[in-house]
Every structure is written in structure tokens, then in C-alpha cells.
N, C-alpha and C positions, 0 to 999 in steps of 0.2 A: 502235719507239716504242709504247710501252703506251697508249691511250684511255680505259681503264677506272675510274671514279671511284671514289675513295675511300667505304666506309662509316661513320661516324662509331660509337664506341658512347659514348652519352649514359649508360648505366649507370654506369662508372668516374669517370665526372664530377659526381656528386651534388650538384647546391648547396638548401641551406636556405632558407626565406625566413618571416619573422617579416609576419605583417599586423595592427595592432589597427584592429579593425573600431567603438570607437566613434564614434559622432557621424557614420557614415560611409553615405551613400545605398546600399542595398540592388542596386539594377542596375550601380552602377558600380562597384561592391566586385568583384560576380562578374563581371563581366565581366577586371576587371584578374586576379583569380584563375584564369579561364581561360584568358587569355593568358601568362601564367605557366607553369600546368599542361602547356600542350601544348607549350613552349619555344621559341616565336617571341621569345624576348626574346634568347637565343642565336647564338651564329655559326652553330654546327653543326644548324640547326633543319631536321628531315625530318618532311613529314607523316602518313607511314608508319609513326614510331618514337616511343617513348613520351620524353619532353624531358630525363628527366632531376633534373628539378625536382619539390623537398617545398613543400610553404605550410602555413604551422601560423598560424591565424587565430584569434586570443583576442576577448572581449567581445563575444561575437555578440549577447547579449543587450540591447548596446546601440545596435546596428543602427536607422537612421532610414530611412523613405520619405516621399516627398512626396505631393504631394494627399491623395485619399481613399480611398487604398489599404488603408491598415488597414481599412476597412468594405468596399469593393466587389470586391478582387479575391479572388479565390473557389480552391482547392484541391479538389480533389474523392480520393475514394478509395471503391473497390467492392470486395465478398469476391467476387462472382464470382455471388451468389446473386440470383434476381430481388428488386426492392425495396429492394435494400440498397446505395443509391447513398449516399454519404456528403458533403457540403459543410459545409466550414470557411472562413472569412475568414481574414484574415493576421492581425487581430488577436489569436483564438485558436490560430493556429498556432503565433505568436511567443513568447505565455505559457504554450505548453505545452512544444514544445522548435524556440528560435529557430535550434539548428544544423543541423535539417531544411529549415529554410527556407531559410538560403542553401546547403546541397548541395544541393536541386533547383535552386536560380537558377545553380548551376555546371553543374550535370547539364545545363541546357538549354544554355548556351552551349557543349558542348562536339561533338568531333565525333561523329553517328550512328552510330559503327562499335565494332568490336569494340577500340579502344584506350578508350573509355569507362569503362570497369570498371575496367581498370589507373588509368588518370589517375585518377579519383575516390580510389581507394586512396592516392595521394598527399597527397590531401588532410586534414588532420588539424584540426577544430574544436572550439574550448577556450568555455564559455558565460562564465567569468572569465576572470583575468590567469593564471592557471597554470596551466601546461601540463609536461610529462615530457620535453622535448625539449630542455632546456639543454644535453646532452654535444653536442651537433648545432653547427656553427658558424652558426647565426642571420644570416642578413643581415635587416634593418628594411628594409622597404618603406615609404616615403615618397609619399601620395600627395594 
């Protein structure tokens, strides 16, 4: 009697998935796209292996937060030099390129390790409605 479990490969398995992001809360958009990303939506879900799963996310630019976020939550970025600590609001973030903003709100929800890099790669964000990814079989996420 063999005990030895099956490996899944999630590579040969590739599914699409279409998100439009307007009108749509900033935390709970990435969060659904990182659960997505890593393939917990899947039978064959290992947390060791990358899911499998593309997300192509249009109309970032018309991303919503609640309360006061556009004014108080804060971004920061340093070249490394003393004095050159850099702070942004989301409001400036968002009007300069809003598809940075939600890849770090991806970036954070995903795991700390070295599939990080690969997963983000998966991810593909379109600031309008078009996007290059039509030959790809599309599923819509409804959420």
C-alpha cells in the first residue's frame, strides 16, 4: 500500500479571473485578490506552491475608501540617504498612479516568504477598462 501523497501542479491548471475595481472599497478588493492569488479558492490549494491563479483588475482609478483615509493614512518612501524620508497621503497616491496603491494593499495581505514575488507577478492592473488580456479565458468575479 503506497501513503505517499499526491503533488498537485497548479501550473497546467491556469485560470483567469477578470475584477472591475469601480465603486469598489480599497481593503476588501485586496483582500478578495489575495485570496485569489494564493488559491485558496481551489481544491488543490498548498501553501507551499504558487495557486495557479492570474487577476487582471481594470478601473483602479476608481477605487473608494471609507472615512478619512484619503487625508490621514500615510505611505512613506526613503532613497536610503539621511533626511530623505518621503510621506504621501492616499489621496496623492491615488492621483498619481492608483495601481500602486492597491499592489502594496496586495503586497501586504500576502504571504512574507519567497512566493511573494512570484504571486504579485500574477497580478496584472489596468488604471481603465482595457486591458491586453482578452485571448485569456476571463472569468468575472462578482463581488
Amino acid at each position: 500500500m503506497d501513503n505517499r501523497t499526491k503533488s498537485f501542479d497548479n501550473s497546467k491548471d491556469e485560470k483567469w479571473y477578470l475584477i472591475d475595481a469601480k465603486d469598489k472599497i480599497l481593503g476588501r478588493l485586496a483582500s478578495k485578490i489575495a485570496y485569489i492569488l494564493i488559491g485558496k479558492n481551489r481544491v488543490t490549494y498548498s501553501p507551499d506552491r504558487v495557486g495557479g491563479n492570474y487577476v487582471v483588475v481594470i478601473n483602479t482609478d476608481k477605487i473608494k475608501v471609507t472615512g478619512k483615509k484619503l487625508i490621514h493614512k500615510k505611505y512613506y518612501r526613503h532613497s536610503g540617504h539621511l533626511g530623505n524620508l518621503k510621506e504621501f497621503n492616499l489621496k496623492y497616491m491615488l492621483e498619481r498612479d492608483s495601481t500602486k496603491v492597491l499592489e502594496l494593499a496586495v503586497s501586504k495581505m500576502l504571504p512574507k516568504n519567497k512566493l511573494r514575488k512570484r504571486l504579485l507577478k500574477r497580478l496584472k492592473l489596468y488604471k481603465d477598462s482595457n486591458h491586453k488580456h482578452n485571448n485569456h479565458n476571463l472569468v468575472q468575479v462578482v463581488m
